[in-house]
C-alpha positions in Angstrom: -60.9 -19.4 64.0 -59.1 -16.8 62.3 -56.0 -16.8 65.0 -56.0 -20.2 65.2 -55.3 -20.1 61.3 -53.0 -17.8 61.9 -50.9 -19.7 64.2 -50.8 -23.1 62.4 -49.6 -20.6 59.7 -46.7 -19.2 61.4 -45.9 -22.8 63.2 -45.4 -24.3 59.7 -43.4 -21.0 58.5 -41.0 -20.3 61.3 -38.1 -18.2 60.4 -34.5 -18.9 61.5 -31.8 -16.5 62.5 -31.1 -16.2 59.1 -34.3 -14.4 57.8 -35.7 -17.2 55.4 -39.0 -19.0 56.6 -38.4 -22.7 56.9 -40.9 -25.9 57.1 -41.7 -27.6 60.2 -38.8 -30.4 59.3 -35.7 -28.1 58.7 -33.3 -30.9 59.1 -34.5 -32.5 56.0 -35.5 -29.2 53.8 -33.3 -27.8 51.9 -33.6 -24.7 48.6 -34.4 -26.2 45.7 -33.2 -24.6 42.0 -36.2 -22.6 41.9 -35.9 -20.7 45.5 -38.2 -23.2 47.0 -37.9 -25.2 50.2 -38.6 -29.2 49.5 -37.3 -32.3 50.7 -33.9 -33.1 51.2 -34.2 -36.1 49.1 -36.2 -34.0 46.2 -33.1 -31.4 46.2 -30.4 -34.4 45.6 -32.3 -35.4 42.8 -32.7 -31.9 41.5 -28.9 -31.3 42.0 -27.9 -34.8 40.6 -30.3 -34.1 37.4 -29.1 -30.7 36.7 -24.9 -31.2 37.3 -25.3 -34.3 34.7 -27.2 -32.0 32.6 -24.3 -29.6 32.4 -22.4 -32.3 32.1 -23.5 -34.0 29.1 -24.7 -30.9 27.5 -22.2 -28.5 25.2 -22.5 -24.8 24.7 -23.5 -23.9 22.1 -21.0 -21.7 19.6 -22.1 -18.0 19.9 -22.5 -16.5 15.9 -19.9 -13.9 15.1 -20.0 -10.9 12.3 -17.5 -9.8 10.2 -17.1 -6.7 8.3 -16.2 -8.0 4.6 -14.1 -4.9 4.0 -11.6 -4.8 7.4 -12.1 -7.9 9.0 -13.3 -6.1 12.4 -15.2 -9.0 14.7 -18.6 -8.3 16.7 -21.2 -10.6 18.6 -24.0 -8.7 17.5 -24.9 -7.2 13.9 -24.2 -3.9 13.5 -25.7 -1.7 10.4 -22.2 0.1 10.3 -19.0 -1.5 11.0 -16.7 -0.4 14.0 -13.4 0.0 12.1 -13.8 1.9 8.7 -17.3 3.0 9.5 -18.7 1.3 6.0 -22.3 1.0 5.8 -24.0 -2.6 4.9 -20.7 -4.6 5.4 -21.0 -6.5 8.5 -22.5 -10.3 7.3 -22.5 -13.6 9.8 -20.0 -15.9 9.8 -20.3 -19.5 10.8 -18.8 -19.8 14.4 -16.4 -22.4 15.3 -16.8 -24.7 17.6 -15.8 -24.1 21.3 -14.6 -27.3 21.9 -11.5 -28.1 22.2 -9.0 -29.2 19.6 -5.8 -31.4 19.4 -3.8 -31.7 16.5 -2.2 -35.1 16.1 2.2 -35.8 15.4 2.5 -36.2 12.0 6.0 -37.8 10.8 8.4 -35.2 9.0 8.8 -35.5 5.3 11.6 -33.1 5.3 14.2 -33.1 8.3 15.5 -30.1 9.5 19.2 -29.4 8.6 21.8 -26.5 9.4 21.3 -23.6 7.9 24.4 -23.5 6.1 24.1 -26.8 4.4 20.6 -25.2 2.4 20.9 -24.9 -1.4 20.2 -21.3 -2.4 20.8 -21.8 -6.3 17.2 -23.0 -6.4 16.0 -19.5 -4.7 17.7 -17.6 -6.9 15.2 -14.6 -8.5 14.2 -15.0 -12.3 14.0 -12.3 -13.9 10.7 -11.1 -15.5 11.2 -9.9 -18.7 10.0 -6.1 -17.7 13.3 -4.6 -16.2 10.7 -1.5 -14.4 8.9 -4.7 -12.9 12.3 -6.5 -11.8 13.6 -3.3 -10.6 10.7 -3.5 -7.6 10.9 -7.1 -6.7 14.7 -7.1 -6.0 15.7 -8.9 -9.6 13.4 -11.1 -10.6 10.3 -13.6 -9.1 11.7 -15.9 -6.3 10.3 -19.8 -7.0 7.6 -20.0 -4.6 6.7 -16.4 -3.7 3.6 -14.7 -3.8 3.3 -11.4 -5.2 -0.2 -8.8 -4.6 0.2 -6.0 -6.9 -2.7 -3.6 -5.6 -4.1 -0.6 -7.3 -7.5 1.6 -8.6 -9.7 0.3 -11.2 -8.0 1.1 -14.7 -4.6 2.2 -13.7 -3.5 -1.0 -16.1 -2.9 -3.6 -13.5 -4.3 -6.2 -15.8 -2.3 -4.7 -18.9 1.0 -4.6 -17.0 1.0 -8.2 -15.8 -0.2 -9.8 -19.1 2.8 -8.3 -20.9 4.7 -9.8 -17.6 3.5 -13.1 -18.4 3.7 -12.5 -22.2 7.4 -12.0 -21.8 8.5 -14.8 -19.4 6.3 -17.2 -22.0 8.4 -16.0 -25.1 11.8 -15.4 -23.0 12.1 -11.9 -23.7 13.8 -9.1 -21.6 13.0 -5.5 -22.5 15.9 -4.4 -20.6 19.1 -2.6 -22.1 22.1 -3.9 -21.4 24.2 -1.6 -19.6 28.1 -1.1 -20.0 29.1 -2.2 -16.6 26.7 -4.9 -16.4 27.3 -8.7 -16.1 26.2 -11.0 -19.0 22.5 -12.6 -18.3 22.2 -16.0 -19.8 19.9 -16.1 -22.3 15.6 -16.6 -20.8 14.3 -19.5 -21.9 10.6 -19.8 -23.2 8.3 -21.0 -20.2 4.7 -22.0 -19.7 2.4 -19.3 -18.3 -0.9 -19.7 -16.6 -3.0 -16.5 -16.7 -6.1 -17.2 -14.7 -8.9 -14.4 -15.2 -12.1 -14.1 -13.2 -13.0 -10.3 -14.3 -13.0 -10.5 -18.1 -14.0 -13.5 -20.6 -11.5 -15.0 -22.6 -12.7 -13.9 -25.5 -11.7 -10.5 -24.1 -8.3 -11.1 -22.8 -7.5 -12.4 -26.2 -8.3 -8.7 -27.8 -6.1 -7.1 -24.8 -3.4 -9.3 -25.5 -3.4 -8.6 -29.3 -3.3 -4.6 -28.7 -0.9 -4.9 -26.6 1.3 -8.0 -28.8 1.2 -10.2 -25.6 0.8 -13.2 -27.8 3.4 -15.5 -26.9 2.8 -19.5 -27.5 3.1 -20.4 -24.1 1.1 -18.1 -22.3 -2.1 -20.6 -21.3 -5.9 -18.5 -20.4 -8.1 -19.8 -18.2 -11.3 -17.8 -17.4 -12.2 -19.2 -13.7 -13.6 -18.0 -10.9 -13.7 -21.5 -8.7 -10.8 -22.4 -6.6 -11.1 -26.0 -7.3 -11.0 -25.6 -10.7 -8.1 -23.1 -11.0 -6.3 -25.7 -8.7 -7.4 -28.3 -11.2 -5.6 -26.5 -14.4 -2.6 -26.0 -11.9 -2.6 -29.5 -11.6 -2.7 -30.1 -15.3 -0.7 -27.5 -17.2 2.4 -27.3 -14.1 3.3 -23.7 -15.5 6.5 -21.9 -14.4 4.1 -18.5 -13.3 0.8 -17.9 -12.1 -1.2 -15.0 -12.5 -4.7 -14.6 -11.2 -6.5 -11.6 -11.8 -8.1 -11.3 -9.6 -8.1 -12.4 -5.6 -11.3 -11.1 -5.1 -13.1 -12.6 -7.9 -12.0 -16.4 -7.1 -14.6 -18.4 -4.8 -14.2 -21.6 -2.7 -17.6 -23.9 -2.8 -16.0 -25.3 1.2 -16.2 -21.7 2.5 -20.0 -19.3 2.6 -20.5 -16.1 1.8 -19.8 -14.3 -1.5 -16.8 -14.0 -3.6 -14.5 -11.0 -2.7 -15.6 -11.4 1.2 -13.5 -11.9 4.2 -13.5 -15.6 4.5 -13.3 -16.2 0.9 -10.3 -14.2 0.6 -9.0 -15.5 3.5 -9.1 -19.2 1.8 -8.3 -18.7 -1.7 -5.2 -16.8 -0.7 -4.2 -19.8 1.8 -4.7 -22.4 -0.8 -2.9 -20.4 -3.7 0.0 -20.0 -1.4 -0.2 -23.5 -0.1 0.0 -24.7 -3.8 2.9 -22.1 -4.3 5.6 -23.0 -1.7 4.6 -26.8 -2.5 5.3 -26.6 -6.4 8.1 -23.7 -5.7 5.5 -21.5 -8.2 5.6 -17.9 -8.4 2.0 -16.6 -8.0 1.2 -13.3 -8.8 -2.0 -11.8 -7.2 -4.4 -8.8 -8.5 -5.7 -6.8 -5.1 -8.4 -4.4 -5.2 -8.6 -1.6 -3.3 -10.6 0.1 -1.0 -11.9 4.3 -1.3 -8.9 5.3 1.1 -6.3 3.2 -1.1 -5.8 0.0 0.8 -5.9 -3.1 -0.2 -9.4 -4.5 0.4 -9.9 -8.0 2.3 -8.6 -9.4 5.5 -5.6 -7.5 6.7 -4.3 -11.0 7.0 -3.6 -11.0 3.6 -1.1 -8.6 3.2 0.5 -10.5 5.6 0.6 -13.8 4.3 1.8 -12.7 0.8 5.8 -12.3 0.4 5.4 -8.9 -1.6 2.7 -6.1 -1.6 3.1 -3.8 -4.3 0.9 -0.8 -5.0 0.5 0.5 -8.6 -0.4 4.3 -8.7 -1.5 6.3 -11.4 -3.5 9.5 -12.4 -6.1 8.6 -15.1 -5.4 12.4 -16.7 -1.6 11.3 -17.1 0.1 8.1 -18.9 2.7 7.8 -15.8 2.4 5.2 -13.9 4.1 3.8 -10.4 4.7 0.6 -8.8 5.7 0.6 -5.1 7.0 -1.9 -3.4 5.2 -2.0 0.3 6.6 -4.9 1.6 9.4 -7.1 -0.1 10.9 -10.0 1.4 13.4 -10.9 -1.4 14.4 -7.2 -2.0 14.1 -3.4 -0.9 10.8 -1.5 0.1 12.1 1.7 -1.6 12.8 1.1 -5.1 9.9 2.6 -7.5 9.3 0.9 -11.1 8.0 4.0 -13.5 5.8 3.1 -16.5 4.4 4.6 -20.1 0.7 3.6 -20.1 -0.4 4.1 -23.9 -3.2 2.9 -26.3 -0.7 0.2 -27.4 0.5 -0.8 -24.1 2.9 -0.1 -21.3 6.7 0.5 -21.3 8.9 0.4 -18.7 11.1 4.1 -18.4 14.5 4.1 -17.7 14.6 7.8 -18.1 11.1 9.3 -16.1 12.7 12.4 -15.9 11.6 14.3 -19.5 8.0 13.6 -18.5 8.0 16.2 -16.0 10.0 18.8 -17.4 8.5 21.5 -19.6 11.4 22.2 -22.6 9.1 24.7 -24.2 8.5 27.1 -20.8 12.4 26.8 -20.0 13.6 31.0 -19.6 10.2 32.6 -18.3 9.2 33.4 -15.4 7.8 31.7 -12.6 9.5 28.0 -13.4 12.0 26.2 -11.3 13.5 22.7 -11.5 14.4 20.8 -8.9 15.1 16.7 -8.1 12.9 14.5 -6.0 13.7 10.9 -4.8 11.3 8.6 -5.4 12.4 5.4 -3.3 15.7 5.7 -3.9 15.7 7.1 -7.7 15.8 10.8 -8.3 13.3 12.4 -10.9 14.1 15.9 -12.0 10.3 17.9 -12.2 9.7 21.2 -13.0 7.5 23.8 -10.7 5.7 26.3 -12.5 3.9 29.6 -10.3 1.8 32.1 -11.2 1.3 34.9 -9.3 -1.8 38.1 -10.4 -3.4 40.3 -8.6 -6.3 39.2 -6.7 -9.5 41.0 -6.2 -11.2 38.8 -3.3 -10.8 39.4 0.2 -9.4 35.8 0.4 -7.2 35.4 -2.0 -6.7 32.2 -3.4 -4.0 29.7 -3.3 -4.8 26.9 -5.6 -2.2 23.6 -6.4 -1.6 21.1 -8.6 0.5 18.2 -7.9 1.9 20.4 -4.5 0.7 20.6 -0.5 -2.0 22.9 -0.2 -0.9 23.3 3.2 2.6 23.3 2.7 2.3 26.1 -0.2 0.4 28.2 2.6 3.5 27.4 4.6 6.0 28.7 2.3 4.0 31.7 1.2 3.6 32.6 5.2 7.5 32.0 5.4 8.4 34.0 2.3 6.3 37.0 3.6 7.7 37.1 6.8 11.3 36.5 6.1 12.1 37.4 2.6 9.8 40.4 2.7 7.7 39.1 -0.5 4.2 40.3 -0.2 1.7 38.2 -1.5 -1.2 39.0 1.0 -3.2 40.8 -2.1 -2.5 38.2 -4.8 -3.4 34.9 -6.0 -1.2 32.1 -6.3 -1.5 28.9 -8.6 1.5 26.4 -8.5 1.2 23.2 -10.6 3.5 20.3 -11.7 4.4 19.3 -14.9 3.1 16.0 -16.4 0.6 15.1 -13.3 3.5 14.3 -11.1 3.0 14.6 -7.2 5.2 16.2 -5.0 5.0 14.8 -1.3 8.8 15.7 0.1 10.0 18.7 1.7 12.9 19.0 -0.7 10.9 21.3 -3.1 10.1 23.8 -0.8 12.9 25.8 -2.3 11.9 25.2 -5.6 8.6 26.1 -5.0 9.5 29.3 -3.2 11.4 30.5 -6.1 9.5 30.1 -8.6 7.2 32.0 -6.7 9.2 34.6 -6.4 10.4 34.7 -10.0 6.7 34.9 -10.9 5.9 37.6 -8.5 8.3 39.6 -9.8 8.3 39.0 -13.5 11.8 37.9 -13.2 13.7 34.9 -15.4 15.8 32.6 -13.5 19.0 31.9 -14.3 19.4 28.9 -16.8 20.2 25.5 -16.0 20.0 26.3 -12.5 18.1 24.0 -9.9 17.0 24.0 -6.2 16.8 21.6 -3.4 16.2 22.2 0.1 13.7 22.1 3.1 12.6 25.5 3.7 12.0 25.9 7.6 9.5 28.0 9.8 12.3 30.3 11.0 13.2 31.0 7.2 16.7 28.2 7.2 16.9 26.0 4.3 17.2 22.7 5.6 19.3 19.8 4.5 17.6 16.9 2.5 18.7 13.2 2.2 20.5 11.8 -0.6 21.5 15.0 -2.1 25.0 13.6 -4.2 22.1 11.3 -5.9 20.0 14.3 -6.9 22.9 16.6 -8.3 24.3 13.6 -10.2 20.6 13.1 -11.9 20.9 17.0 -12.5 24.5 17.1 -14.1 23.7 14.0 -15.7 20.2 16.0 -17.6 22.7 18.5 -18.6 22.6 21.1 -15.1 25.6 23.1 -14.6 24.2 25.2 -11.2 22.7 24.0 -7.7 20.7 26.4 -4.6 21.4 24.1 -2.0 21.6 24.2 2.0 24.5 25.2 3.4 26.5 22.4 5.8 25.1 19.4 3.5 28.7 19.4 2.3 28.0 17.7 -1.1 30.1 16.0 -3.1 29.5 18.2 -6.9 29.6 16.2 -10.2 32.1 17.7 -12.4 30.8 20.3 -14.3 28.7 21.8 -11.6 28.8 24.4 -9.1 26.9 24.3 -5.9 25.8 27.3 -4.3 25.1 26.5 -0.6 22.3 29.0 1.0 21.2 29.1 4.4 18.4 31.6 4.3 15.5 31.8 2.3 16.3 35.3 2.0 19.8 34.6 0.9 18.3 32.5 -1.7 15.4 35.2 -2.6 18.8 37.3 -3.0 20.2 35.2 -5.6 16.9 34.9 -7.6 16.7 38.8 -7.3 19.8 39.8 -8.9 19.3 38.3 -11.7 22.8 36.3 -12.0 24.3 34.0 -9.8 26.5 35.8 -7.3 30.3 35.9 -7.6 32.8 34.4 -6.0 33.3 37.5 -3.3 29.3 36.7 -2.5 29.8 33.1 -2.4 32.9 33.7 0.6 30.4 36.4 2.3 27.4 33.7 2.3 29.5 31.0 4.2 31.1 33.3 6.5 
């Protein structure tokens, strides 16, 4: 009984050549979806039923997170993003659809024309009203371009551009007239729309009266919906926008919260948009990030026509304004500011900030010229050099390199035989300025020296130069531009490397060196060497 089971069993199973059982009828079996044999007519239906299921069916849109500080993508949330490794900023997104899209012809409003037969007067730059401001932008504001000026909460973003927009209402310029310069017709009093979705009105208001930004035609408008700041657009047609700030403006068609990624992202493409229609220049207040960049989509920077950073120390009252990226003008021009209870002020002359007049004949001070951009500012070092009692002895900055000050100290022990292994060395700036370029070295080294040995430099006496591993004072860029800032602040003498073949101001004498221990030579005898010393330097 049990065989015969058996046999009917393996009758009904009989495997192929192929390894699978199969039913009695193999001609009409066939797999099924589910790994089972059935009829051949079953498995059509199956396959028919499930090729018109994937036919008729859609897949559906997979959700995608976005870090609100970087824009970096993922499929799945993450507690820390991928990118700038910030905790808690990774939020979902709504996905688009994964259909596909076509975008219909539309009929041209305007033609396209030769290049040479486009009117430039009406992309000519207007000038501001803040000559420090101009200076960055290439002139002026361009009708239709977009400005984001970037920077650190209270370094005086909002302070700068209200008197910005105080002075193009009122058609003012705080600029001097120069000699040599062409006549400027007159500005001519504008309408102003200063959108603000940080402060209230009522607070603004109290700003602008500290500051005297109250001009007639500067219009306030505390928003923070897109719609609505579109809407006083719409109404007031002013000759500037400012909105302070990007972050802070929402759009009720996009989710998530104001100041995120896709907010951003839309508020900045429908400012713009509403810019290059109306030929409006917009100016834009960016945040920033911890590690100083400007926070939202990096798309932003990119969509903008100038990114400008404002930099500042909150101990000093100098302030910066960089241009990152300029499409009307040059990325290395720097605008320098007075930031003060009553206001800001433009300075045409940055230089006596950074210059000590009281410490000028003792030891351990050195002046030299840096370029910020391309405008020189003459700083002065200052060293102080006492013995240490610590096996490590300390080298603490200010304003300099840590690095590079351990640099030059290794470089002035080993090739100008200065010791400075038992002693401890402090090296500051004056007026919280930062040093970044390698033409201070020599400066720096210097007045090191000149502090190490107790010893007053000669007056009105500067240095410039790169001061190499091997001990060679390298050349610098733009040195005629530096010596002519340093005759021009009253400098009759010049340390500088030998084979930059300057071009000297009148009333100065360059001495070229091309050691640091020729230059420690100089600094040592007290005088500046004769003219028999000059002819055995360059030999």
């Amino acid at each position: 009984m049990g065989r015969g089971r058996a046999a009917r069993h393996r009758d009904h199973f009989r495997r192929p050549r192929g390894g699978r059982p199969s039913p009695p009828t193999a001609r009409r079996a066939g797999r099924g979806p589910a790994g089972l044999w059935v009829p051949t007519a079953s498995v059509t239906r199956v396959t028919t039923s499930t090729s018109a299921s994937r036919a008729t069916s859609k897949r559906p849109a997979k959700p995608a997170y976005r870090c609100s500080e970087c824009g970096w993508t993922t499929a799945k949330w993450v507690g820390r993003c991928g990118e700038c490794q910030e905790w808690g900023t990774v939020t979902e997104e709504a996905a688009a659809s994964a259909g596909p899209r076509t975008a219909a012809v539309a009929p041209t409003r305007n033609p396209a024309r030769p290049i040479g037969e486009i009117d430039v007067e009406t992309a000519r730059a207007t000038p501001t009203g803040v000559a420090e401001f101009d200076r960055v932008l290439g002139g002026g504001l361009v009708p239709g371009a977009v400005v984001l000026l970037a920077g650190e909460p209270g370094v005086g973003k909002s302070t700068l551009l209200l008197k910005v927009a105080s002075n193009v209402a009122a058609g003012v310029s705080d600029k001097v007239p120069s000699p040599g310069d062409s006549p400027r017709p007159t500005p001519q009093p504008r309408t102003v729309l200063y959108v603000t979705g940080e402060e209230s009105a009522g607070q603004v208001r109290l700003r602008a009266e500290r500051v005297g930004a109250l001009a007639p035609g500067l219009l306030l408008a505390a928003e923070t919906d897109l719609a609505t700041v579109l809407g006083h657009i719409e109404a007031t047609n002013p000759a500037m926008l400012v909105v302070d700030s990007v972050q802070t403006i929402a759009s009720a068609q996009v989710e998530g919260a104001p100041g995120g990624v896709s907010q951003v992202r839309e508020v900045a493409a429908a400012l713009i948009a509403a810019a290059k229609e109306r030929d409006l220049p917009v100016i834009l207040v960016g945040h920033v990030t911890k590690d100083g960049s400007v926070a939202g989509p990096r798309t932003l920077e990119h969509l903008v026509d100038v990114v400008c950073q404002f930099e500042g120390d909150r101990h000093s009252r100098l302030r910066l304004v960089r241009a990152v990226k300029n499409r009307y003008g040059p990325t290395d021009e720097v605008g320098c500011f007075d930031l003060s209870e009553t206001g800001i002020v433009g300075l045409t002359d940055p230089s006596g900030l950074f210059m000590s007049h009281s410490g000028a004949g003792a030891p351990g001070t050195f002046i030299t010229v840096t370029l910020e951009g391309r405008r020189p500012l003459a700083l002065e070092i200052q060293s102080l050099v006492v013995p240490s009692s610590l096996t490590n002895p300390r080298r603490t900055t200010s304003g300099v390199d840590s690095s590079r000050l351990a640099m030059i100290l290794a470089v002035m022990h080993r090739h100008a035989g200065v010791r400075l292994v038992d002693q401890d060395v402090y090296v500051s700036t004056i007026g919280g300025a930062r040093v970044t370029e390698p033409a201070a070295d020599l400066a720096i080294a210097l007045a090191t020296f000149s502090a190490r040995e107790d010893q007053v430099m000669p007056p009105g006496t500067i240095a410039i130069g790169e001061v190499g591993l091997a001990g060679d004072i390298r050349p610098v860029s733009g040195l005629d531009r530096r010596l002519g800032e340093a005759a021009r602040l009253g400098f009759t003498r010049a340390v500088v490397p030998r084979g930059s073949s300057p071009k000297p101001p009148a009333g100065m004498t360059v001495l070229p060196a091309q050691h640091l221990g020729e230059a420690v030579e100089l600094a040592r005898a007290g005088h500046l060497p004769s003219q028999q010393e000059r002819t055995r330097f360059d030999e």
